[in-house]
C-alpha positions as semicolon CSV with decimal commas, in nm:
position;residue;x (nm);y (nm);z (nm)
1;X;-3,046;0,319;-1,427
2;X;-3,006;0,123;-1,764
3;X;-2,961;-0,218;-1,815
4;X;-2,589;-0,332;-1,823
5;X;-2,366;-0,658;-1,858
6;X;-2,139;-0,742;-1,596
7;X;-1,807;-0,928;-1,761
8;X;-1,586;-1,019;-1,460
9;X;-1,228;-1,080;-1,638
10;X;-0,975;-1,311;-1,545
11;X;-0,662;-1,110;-1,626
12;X;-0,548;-0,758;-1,756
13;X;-0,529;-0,875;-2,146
14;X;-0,898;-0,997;-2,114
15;X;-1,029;-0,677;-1,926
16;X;-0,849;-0,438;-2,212
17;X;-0,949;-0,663;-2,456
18;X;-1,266;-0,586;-2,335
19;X;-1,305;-0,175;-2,343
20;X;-1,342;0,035;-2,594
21;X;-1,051;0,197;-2,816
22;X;-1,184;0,517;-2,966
23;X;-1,199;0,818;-2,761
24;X;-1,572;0,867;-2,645
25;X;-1,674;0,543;-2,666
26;X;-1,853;0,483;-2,347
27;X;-1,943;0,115;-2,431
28;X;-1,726;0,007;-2,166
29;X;-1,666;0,104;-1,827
30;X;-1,415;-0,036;-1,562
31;X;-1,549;-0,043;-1,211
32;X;-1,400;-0,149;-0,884
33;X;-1,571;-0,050;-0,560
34;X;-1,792;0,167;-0,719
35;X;-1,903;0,416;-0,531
36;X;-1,853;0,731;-0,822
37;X;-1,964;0,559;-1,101
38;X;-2,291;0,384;-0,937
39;X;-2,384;0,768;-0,875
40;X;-2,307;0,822;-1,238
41;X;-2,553;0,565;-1,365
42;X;-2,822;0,619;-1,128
43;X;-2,799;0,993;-1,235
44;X;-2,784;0,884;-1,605
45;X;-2,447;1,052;-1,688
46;X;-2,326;0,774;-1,847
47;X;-2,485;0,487;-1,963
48;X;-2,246;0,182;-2,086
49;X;-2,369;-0,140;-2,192
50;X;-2,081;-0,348;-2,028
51;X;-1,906;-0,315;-1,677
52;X;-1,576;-0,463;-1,638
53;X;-1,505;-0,541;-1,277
54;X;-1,169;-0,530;-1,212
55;X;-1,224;-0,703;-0,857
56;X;-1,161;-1,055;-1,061
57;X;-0,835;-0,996;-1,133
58;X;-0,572;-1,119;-0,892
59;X;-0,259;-0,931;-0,757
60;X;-0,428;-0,549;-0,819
61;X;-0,490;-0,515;-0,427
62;X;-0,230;-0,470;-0,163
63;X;0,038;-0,257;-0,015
64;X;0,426;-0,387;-0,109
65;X;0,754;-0,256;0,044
66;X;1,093;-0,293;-0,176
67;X;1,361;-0,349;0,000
68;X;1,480;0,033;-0,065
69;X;1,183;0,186;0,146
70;X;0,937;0,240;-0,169
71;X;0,569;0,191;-0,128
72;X;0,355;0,001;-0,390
73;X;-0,021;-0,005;-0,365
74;X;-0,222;-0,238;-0,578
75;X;-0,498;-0,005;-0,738
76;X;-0,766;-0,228;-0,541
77;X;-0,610;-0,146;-0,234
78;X;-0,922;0,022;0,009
79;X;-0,858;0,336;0,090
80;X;-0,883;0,150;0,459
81;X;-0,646;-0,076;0,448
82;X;-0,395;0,218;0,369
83;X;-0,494;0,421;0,691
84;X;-0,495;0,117;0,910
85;X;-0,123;0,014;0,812
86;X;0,054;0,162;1,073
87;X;0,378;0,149;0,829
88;X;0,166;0,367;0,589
89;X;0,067;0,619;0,878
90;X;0,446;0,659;1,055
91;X;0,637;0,648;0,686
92;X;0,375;0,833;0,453
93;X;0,128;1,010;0,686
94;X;0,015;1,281;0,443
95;X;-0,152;0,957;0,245
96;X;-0,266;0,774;0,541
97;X;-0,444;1,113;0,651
98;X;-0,608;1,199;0,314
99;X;-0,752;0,872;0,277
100;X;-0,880;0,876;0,642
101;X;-1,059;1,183;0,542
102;X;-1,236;1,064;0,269
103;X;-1,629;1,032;0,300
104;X;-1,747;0,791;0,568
105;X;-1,662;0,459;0,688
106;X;-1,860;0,277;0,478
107;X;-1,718;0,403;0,186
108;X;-1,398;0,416;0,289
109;X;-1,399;-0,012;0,354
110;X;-1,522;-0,058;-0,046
111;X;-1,347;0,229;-0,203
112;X;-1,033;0,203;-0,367
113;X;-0,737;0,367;-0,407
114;X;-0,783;0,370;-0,804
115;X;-1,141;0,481;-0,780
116;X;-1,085;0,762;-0,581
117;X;-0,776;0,894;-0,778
118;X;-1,022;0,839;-1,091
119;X;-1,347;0,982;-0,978
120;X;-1,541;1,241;-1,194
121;X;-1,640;1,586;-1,161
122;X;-1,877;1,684;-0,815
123;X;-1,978;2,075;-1,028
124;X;-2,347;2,058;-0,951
125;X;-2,352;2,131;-1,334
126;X;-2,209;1,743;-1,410
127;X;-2,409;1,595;-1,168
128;X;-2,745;1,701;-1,275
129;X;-2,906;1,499;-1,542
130;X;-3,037;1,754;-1,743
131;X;-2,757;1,973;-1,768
132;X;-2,558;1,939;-2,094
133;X;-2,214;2,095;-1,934
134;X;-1,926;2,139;-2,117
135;X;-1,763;1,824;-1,930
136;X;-2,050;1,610;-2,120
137;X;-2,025;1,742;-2,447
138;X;-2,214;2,084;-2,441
139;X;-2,094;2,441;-2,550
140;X;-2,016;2,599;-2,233
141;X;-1,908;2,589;-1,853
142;X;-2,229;2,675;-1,685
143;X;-2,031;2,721;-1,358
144;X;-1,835;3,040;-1,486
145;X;-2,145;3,286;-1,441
146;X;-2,317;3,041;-1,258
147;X;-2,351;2,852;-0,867
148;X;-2,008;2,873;-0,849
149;X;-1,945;2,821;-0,436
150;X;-1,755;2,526;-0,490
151;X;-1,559;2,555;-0,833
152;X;-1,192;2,642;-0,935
153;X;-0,947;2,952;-0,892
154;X;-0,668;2,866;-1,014
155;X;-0,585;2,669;-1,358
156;X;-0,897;2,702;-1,465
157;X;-1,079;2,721;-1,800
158;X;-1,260;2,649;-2,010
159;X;-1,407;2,446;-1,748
160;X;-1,427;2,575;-1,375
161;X;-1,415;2,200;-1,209
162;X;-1,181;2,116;-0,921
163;X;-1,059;1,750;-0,900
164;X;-1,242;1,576;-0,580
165;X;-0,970;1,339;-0,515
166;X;-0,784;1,359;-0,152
167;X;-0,543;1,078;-0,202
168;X;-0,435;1,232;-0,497
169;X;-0,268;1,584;-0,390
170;X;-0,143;1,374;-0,078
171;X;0,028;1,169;-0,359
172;X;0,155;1,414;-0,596
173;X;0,305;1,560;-0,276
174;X;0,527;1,252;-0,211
175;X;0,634;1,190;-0,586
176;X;0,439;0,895;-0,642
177;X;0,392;0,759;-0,989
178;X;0,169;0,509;-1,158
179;X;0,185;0,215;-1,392
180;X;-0,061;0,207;-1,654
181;X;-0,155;-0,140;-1,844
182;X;-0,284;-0,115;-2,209
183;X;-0,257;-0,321;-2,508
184;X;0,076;-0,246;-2,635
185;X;0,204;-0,325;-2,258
186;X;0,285;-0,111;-1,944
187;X;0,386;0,250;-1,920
188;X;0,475;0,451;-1,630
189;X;0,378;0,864;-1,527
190;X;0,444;1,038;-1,255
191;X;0,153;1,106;-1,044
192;X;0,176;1,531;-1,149
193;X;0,163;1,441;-1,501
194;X;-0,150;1,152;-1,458
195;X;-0,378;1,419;-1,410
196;X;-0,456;1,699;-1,703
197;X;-0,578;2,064;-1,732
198;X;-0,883;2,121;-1,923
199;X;-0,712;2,347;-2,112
200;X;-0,501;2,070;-2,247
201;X;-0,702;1,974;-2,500
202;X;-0,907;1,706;-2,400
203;X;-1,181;1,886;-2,186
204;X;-1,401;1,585;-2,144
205;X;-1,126;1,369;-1,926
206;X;-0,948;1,483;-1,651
207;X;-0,671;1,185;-1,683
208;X;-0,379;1,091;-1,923
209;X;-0,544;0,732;-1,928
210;X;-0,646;0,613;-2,242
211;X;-0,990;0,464;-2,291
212;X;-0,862;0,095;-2,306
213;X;-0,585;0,135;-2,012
214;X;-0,622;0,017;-1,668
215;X;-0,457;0,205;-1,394
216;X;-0,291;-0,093;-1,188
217;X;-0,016;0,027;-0,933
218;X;0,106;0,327;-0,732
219;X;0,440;0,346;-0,642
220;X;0,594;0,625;-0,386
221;X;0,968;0,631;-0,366
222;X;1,129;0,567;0,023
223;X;1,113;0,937;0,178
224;X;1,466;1,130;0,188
225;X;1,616;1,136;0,562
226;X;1,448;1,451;0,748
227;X;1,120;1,423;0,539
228;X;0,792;1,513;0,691
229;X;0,448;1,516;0,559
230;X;0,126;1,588;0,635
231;X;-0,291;1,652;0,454
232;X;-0,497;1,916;0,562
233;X;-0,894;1,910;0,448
234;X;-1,168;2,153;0,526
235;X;-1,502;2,063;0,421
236;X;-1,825;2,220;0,540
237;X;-1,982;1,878;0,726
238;X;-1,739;1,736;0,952
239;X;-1,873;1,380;0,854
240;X;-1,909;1,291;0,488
241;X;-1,791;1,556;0,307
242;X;-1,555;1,642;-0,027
243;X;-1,318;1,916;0,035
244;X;-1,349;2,291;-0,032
245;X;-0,998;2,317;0,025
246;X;-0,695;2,114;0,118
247;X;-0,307;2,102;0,109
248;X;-0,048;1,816;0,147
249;X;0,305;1,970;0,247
250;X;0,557;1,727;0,203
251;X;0,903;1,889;0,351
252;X;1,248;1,761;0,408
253;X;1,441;1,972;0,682
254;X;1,858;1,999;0,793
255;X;1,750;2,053;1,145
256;X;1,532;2,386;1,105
257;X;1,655;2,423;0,738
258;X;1,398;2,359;0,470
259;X;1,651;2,157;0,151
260;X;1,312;2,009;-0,025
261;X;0,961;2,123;-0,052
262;X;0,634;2,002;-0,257
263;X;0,280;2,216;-0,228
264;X;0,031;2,075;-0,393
265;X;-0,336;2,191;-0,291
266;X;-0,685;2,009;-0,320
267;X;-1,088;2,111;-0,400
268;X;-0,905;2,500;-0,595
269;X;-0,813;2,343;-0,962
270;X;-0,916;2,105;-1,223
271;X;-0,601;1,921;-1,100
272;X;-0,376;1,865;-0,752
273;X;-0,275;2,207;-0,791
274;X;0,143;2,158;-0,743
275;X;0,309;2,516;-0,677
276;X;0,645;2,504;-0,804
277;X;0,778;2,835;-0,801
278;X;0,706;2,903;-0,436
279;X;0,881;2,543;-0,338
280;X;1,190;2,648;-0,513
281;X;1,220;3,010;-0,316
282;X;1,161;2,802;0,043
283;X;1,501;2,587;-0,053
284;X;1,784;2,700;0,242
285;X;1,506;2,882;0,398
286;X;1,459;2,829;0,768
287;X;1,092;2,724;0,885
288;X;0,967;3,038;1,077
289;X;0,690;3,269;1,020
290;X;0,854;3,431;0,790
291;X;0,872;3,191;0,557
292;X;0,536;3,037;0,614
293;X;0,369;3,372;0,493
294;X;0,600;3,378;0,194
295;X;0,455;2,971;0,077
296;X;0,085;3,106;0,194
297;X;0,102;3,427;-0,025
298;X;0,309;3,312;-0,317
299;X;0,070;2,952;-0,349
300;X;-0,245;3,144;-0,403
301;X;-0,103;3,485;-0,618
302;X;-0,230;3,344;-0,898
303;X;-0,526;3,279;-0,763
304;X;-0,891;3,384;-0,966
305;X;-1,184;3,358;-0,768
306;X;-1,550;3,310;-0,952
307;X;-1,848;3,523;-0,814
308;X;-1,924;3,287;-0,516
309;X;-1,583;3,128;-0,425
310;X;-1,339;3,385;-0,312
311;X;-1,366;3,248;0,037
312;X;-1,144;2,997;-0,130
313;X;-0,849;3,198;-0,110
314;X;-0,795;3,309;0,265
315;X;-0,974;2,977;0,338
316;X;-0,622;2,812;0,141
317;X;-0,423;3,046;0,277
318;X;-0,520;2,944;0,656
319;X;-0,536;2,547;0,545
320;X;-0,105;2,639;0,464
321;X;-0,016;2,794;0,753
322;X;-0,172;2,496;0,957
323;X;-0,003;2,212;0,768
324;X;0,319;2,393;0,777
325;X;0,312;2,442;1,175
326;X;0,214;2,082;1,210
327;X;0,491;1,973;1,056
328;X;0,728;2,255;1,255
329;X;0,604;2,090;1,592
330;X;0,629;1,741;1,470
């Protein structure tokens, strides 16, 4: 690991004051609990001469409820204190039960809510040293006619990652959005649009956020009346594990009548993988078999597996069915 300064700011202004403003620049990097980007500079995958601890700054931790039902979570907030607040868990359970399932205990009591929303790449590509990937600046996406077991098949190209997170298809799932701090003052996104293809233009990032912005607060708006949620994971160690394939259903029902649906699966796409189209024909629907074969076909159609990841698909498939026959029981 190389040498670096530790600047522990006293406010937002000072920390952005403190990163770099040209794209690339990895001077600069802001850290909270840690536990991604420590890998990162023990592997020597980046190598910044200043960490900006974000842990100084008051007021970024914490879960707030407006008066309206809406959920705000400081971007400090452990991942748990969100599935120990029984509010959290009976109001929001898909988010209470994706961060319960992330890595191990340990982790869980440093990591944040930010950190695991921001965290890199896991393509065995990325992560080893001596690979020059197309995620750090190389020509090509070794993963494409490579090890492939545990890349994308769907939105995919010109890089084959899938985003780790599994807070972060829980949250596009309830319509959460963020508020981003930079210098020329806050900005809002919605949590779909936070994350970006790499097909987008930008293949090195996998986030809208600029390199001197600070993620600071999630939001989820108060659930509709009928709403029920829930996150599915499957990941081949049933202790600390990433996912090699999740889903968080978030459904509001009339009684047995489905009038609001979001899809959004984990561990298949460079992004929370949201399935639009196939929400829109379950509207007026009734939830029956019938209509859970319809969401498990229609999510993965698109679906384009890589030499060693087909598994992926039936594997999705089967992760659907179970989250939408939780919630028909519940």
């Amino acid at each position: 690991m190389k040498a670096f300064e530790m600047r522990l700011p006293a406010s937002l202004e000072e920390a952005i004051a403190l990163l770099p403003t040209a794209e690339g620049d990895e001077s600069s990097r802001l850290v909270a609990g840690g536990q991604d980007l420590l890998t990162e500079l023990k592997h020597h995958l980046v190598e910044p001469e200043r960490l900006v601890n974000l842990k100084s700054i008051p007021g970024l931790a914490g879960a707030t409820w407006g008066s309206d039902g809406s959920l705000t979570l400081g971007v400090l907030t452990t991942l748990q204190d969100i599935y120990e607040d029984q509010r959290i868990v009976t109001t929001f359970p898909a988010l209470a039960e994706a961060a319960r399932s992330v890595a191990s205990p340990q982790i869980r009591a440093v990591g944040t809510i930010g950190g695991n929303l921001n965290q890199r790449p896991r393509c065995w590509y990325y992560r080893a040293e001596e690979m020059v990937c197309l995620k750090k600046g190389g020509r090509e996406c070794f993963s494409q006619f490579g090890r492939n077991k545990y890349n994308a098949i769907l939105g995919a190209g010109p890089s084959w990652i899938v985003h780790p997170s599994d807070t972060a298809p829980a949250l596009v799932a309830l319509n959460a959005s963020v508020e981003i701090v930079g210098p020329s003052g806050k900005r809002t996104s919605s949590m779909q649009d936070y994350f970006t293809l790499p097909s987008s233009g930008n293949v090195l990032r996998e986030t809208t956020l600029a390199p001197n912005e600070v993620l600071t607060r999630i939001t989820i708006p108060a659930p509709a009346m009928g709403s029920k949620s829930t996150y599915l994971k499957f990941k081949e160690r049933s202790s600390y594990d990433f996912a090699v394939g999740a889903v968080a259903l978030n459904l509001t029902l009339d009684g047995r009548k489905i009038t609001a649906a979001r899809i959004v699966l984990g561990a298949v796409a460079p992004t929370p993988w949201r399935v639009e189209e196939v929400e829109a024909r379950l509207i007026g629907r009734d939830l029956n078999d019938e209509t859970i074969e319809l969401a498990r076909e229609g999510a993965l159609a698109g679906a384009a597996p890589l030499s060693e990841n087909g598994y992926k698909v039936p594997l999705t498939k089967g992760l659907i069915t179970r989250a939408f026959r939780a919630i028909s029981r519940s």
